[in-house]
C-alpha positions in Angstrom: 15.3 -48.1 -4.5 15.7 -45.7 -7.2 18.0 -42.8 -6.7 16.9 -39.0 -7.1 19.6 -36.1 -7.3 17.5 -32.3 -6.6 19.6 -29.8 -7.5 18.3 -26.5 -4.9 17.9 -26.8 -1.3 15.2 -24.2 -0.9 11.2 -25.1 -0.2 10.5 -26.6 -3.4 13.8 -28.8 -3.5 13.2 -30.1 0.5 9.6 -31.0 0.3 10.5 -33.0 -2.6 13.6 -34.6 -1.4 10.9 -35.1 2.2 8.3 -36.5 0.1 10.5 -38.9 -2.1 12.7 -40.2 1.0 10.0 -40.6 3.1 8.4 -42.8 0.0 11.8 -44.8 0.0 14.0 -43.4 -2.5 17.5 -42.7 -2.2 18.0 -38.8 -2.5 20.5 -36.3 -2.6 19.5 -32.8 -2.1 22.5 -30.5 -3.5 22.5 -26.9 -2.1 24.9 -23.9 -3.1 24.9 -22.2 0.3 25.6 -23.8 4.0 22.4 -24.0 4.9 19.0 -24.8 3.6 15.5 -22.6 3.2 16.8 -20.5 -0.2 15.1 -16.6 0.3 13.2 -18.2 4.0 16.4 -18.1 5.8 18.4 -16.3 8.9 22.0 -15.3 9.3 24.1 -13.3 11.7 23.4 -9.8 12.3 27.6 -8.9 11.9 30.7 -11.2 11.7 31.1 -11.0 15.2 27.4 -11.2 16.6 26.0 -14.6 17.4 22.3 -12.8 16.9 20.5 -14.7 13.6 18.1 -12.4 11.9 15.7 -13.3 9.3 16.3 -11.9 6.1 12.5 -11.1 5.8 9.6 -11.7 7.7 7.8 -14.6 5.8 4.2 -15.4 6.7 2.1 -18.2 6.1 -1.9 -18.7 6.3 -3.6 -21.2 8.2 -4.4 -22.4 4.0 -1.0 -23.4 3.8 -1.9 -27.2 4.0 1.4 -28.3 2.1 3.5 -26.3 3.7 2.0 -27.1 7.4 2.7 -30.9 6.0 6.4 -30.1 5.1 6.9 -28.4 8.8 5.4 -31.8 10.0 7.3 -34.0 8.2 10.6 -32.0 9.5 9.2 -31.6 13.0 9.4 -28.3 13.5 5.5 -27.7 13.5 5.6 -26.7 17.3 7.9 -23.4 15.9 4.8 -21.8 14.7 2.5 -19.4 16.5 -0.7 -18.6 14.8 -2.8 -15.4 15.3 -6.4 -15.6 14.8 -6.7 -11.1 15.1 -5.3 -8.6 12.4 -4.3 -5.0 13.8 -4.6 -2.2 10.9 -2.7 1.0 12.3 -4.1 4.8 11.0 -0.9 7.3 10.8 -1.4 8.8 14.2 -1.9 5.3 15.7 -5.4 4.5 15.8 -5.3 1.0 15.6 -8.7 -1.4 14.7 -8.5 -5.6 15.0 -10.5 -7.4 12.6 -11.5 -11.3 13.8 -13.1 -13.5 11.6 -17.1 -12.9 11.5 -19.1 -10.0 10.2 -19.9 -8.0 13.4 -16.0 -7.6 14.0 -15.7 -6.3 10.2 -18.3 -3.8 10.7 -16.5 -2.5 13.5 -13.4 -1.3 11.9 -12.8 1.9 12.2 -10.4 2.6 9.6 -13.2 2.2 6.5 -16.3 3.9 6.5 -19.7 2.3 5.7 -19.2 2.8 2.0 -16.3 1.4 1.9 -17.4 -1.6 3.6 -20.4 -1.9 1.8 -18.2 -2.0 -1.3 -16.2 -4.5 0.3 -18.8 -6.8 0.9 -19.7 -6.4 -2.5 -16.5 -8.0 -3.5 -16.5 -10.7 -1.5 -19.7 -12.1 -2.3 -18.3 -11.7 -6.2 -15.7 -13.8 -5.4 -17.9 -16.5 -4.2 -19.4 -16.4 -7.1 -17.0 -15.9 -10.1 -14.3 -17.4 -8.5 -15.9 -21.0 -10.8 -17.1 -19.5 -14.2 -14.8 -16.7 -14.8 -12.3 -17.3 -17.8 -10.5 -13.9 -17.9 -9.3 -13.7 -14.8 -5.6 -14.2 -16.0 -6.4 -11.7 -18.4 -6.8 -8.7 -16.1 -5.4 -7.5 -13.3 -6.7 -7.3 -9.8 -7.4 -3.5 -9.7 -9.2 -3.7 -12.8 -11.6 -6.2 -11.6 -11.8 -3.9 -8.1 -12.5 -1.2 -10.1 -15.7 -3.5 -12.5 -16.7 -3.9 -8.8 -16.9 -0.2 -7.8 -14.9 -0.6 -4.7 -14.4 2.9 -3.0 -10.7 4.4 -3.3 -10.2 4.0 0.2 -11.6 0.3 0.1 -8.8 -0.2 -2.7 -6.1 1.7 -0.9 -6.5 0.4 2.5 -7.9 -3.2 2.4 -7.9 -4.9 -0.9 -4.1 -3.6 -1.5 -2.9 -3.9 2.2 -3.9 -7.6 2.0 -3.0 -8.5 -1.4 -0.1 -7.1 -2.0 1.7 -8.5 1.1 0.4 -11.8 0.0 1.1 -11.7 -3.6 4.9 -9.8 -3.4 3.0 -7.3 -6.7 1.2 -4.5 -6.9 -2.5 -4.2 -7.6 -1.5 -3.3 -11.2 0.6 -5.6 -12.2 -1.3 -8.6 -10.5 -3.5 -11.0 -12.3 -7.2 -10.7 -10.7 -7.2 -14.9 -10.4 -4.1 -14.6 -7.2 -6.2 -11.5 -5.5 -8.8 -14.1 -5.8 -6.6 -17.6 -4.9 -5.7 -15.5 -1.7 -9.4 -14.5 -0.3 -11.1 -17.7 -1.4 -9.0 -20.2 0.2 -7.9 -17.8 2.9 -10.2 -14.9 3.9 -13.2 -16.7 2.9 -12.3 -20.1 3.7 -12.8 -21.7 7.3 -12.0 -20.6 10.4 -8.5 -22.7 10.6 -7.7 -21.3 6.9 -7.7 -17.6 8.0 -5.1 -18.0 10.9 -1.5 -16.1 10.1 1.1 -18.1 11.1 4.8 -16.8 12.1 8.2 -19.0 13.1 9.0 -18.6 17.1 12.7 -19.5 16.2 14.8 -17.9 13.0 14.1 -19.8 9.5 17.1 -21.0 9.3 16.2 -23.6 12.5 13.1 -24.7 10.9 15.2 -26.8 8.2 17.7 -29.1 9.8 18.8 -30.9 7.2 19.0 -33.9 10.3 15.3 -34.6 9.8 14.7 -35.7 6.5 15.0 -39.4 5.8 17.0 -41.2 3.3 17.9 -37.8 2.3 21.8 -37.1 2.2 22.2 -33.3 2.2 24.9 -31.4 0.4 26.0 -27.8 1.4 28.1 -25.7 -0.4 27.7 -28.2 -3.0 26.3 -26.4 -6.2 25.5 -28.2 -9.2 26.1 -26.3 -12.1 24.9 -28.8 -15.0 23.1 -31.8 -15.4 24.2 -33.2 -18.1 21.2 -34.7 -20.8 23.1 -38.1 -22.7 20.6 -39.8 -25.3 17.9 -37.9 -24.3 18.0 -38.6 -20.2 19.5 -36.7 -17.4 22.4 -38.6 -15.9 23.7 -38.5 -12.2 21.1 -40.2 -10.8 17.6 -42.3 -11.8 15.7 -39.3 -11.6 16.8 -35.5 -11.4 14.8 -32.2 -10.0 15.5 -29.0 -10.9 14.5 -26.6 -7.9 16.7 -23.8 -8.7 14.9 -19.9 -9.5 14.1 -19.6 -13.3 16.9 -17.8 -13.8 19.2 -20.3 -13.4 17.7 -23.0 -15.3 18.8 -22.1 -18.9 22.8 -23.0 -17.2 21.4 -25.4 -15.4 20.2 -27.7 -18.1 20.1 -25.9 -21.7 18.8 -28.8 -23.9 15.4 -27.9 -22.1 14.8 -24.7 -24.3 12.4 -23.4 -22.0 11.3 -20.4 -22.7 11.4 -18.0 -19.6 11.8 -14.9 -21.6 8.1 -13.6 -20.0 9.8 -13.3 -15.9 10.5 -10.8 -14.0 11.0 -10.4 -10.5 9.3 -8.6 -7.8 11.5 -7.1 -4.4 10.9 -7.0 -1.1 12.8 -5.4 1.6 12.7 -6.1 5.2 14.1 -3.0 7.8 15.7 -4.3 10.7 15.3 -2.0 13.7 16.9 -2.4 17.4 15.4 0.6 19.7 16.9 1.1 23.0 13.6 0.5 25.2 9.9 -0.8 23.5 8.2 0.8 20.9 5.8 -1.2 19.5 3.3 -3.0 22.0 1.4 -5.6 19.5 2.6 -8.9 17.9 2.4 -7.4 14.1 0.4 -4.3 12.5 0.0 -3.7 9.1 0.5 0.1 8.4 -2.0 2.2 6.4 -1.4 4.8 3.7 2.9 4.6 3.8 5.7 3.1 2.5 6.0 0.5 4.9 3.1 -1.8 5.3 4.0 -4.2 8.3 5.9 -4.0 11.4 6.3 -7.3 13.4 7.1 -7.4 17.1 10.7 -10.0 17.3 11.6 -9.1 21.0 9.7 -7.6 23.5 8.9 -4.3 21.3 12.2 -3.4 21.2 13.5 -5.2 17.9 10.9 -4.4 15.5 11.1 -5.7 12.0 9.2 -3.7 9.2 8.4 -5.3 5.6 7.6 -3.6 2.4 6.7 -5.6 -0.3 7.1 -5.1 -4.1 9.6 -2.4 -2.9 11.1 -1.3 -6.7 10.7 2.4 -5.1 13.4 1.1 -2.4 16.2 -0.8 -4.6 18.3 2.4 -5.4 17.7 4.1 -2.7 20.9 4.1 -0.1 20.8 2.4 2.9 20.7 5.3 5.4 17.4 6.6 3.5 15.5 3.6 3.9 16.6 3.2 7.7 15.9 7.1 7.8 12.4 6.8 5.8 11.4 3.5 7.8 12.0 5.0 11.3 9.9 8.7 10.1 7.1 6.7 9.3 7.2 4.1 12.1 6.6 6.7 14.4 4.0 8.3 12.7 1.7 5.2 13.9 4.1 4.5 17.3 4.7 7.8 18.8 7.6 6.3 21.3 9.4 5.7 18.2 10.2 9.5 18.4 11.4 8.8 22.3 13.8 6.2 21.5 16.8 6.0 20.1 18.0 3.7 17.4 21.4 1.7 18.7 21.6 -0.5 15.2 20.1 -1.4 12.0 19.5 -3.7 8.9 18.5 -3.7 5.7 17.7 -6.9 3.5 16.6 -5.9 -0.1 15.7 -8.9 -1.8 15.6 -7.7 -5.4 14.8 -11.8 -6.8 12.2 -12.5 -3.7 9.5 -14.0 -6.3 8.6 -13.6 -10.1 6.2 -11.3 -11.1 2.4 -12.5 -11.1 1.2 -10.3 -13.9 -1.8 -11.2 -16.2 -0.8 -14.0 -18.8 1.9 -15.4 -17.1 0.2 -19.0 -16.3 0.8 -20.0 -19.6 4.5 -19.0 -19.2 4.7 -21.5 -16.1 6.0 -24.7 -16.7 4.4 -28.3 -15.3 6.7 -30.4 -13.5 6.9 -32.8 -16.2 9.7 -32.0 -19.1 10.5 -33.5 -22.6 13.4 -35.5 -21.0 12.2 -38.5 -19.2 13.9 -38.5 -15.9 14.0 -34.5 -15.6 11.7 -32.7 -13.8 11.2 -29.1 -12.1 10.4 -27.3 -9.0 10.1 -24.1 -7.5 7.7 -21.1 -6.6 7.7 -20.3 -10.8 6.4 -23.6 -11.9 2.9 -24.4 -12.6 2.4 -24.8 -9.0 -1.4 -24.0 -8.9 -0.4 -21.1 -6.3 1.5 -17.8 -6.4 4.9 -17.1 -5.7 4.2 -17.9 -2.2 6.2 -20.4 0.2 3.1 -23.0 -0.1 3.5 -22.5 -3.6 6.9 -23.7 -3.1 6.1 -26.8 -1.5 3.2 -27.6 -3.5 5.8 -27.6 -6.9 8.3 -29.8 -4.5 5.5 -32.3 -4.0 4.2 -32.2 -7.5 8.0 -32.8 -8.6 7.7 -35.7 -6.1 4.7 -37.1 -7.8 5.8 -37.2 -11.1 9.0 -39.0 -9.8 6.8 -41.7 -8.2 4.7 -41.7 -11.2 7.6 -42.2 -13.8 8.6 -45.3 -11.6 5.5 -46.7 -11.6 4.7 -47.1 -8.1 2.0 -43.0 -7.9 2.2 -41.5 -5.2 0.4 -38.9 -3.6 2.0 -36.2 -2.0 0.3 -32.6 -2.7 -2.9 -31.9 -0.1 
């Protein structure tokens, strides 16, 4: 069988080195680091702690067919509990669930009936431009919120609590056709679609590199060039490039691509240890602050609290953001105040995912290149999705395909 080198061992390089071994081919997956998962991993709380920690709390949707597919393939599907209720937290700590169906929409407390009535007003123009509408790469999500007369607080409190978390950008640097992507196939979609879906055990278990056939896995093992001889990629049959798009232009030059249109949006996960429980629910997303989630990781006492698109955190010293996370945890927890803190973390991932502004499709390369045998991967590519870790998959898949397809023997791997 034909061999395949993949030079990344994140999402987008493992689903394609699952998808191409699985189909027969003889693979080697190359990764920098000892371990696989790129940004969705774990690692040790100190040098001398045994404790893994996740390096941000990553979150998929029920929607997340591919990825679901990839935790199949690997076996690890069992390590994912999925929540079919969403708890918004007021400051104060008034806390309303929304369930799927209307009546438990109307009963959420923290939007009044205007709001809601706006909302609805949205979401039934999402059903229906979601198929006609050719500008929505054009404009960003808050100007199409704003064409829709949502309310402020509708804006503030439900449209940007959701999207923003989802899409790692804010409102007004995100193009309108993700804010859309995310309700259609998740909010809006069927029951199954809208479940959130968290790991039981720390990412970095989900991805034995044991469970991948015909897939030889090398850690610590960076490559830093594929080389292109008369017009092909040499070191294997086939090559994939699942590295981040800044590493490409090293990587293999003679593509030329033109990547001069990324950026990249942070996020910043808080890692708190209290000395008794604060924090009494699964996960709440947090209303009108800096920090917008807070996820229960052991028994209320180990809370872990996510902002995303966190540019107003990357210079700010690591004491203040412990300090600025903890003031306003309590403001929606009040036995924050009681407890004391006995250790902290803080994870700023300042390259978490490129920025989905308007006009940045175009920018996104297929998986297909101008050298034969050379393809790409990753949460950047044309994907179909956001920077998201389905999007990953998806791109590792597609990758996959276009392998298959090069060989002649197509294959379908995407769902």
């Amino acid at each position: 069988m034909p061999s395949v080198l993949i030079a990344g061992g994140g999402l987008a390089g493992m689903a394609a080195a699952a998808a191409l071994g699985s189909a027969g081919y003889q693979v080697e997956l190359h990764e920098t680091r000892a371990f696989l998962g790129g940004r969705a991993t774990s690692f040790p709380v100190s040098a001398d702690d045994s404790e893994l920690i996740d390096n941000c709390q990553h979150v998929l949707l029920g929607c997340f067919t591919n990825l679901l597919d990839l935790y199949r393939r690997l076996g690890v599907e069992d390590r994912i509990g999925f929540y079919r209720e969403f708890h918004f937290v007021e400051p104060g700590g008034r806390v309303s669930t929304m369930r799927r169906g209307l009546g438990s929409f109307m009963g959420l407390d923290f939007l009044g009936a205007a709001d809601k009535l706006a909302i609805a007003r949205g979401l039934l123009a999402i059903r229906r431009e979601r198929t006609w509408r050719q500008d929505l790469d054009r404009i960003t999500m808050l100007d199409w919120l704003r064409e829709k007369r949502q309310t402020p607080r509708a804006i503030q409190r439900f449209w940007r609590q959701v999207l923003v978390s989802a899409i790692n950008e804010d409102l007004d640097r995100m193009a309108a056709r993700h804010g859309f992507q995310v309700f259609w196939l998740g909010l809006l979609g069927d029951a199954q679609s809208s479940r959130m879906g968290l790991a039981t055990a720390p990412l970095r278990e989900l991805y034995g590199a044991q469970r991948l056939p015909n897939v030889a896995v090398r850690l610590r093992s960076p490559v830093e060039r594929i080389p292109i001889e008369n017009g092909r990629a040499m070191g294997a049959d086939y090559c994939i490039s699942a590295v981040p798009f800044e590493r490409v232009a090293a990587l293999v030059p003679e593509l030329g691509l033109d990547l001069g249109a990324f950026e990249h949006s942070p996020i910043t996960g808080i890692h708190l240890w209290f000395d008794r429980p604060v924090l009494d629910l699964p996960h709440a997303t947090l209303l009108d602050r800096t920090i917008q989630w807070a996820f229960n990781k052991s028994e209320g006492k180990y809370v872990q609290v996510v902002v995303s698109a966190s540019r107003s955190l990357l210079e700010m010293p690591r004491a203040e953001v412990i300090a600025l996370a903890v003031r306003e945890l309590a403001e929606f927890f009040p036995r924050v105040r009681e407890a004391r803190l006995e250790k902290a973390q803080v994870v700023k991932e300042a390259r978490a995912t490129f920025s989905a502004r308007p006009g940045m499709e175009a920018s996104r390369p297929p998986a297909r290149t101008a050298i034969p045998n050379l393809f790409l991967a990753g949460d950047w590519t044309r994907s179909g999705w956001p920077a998201t870790m389905e999007g990953a998959v998806r791109s590792g898949y597609l990758a996959a395909e276009a392998v298959a397809e090069a060989e002649g023997r197509p294959e379908k791997f995407v769902r």
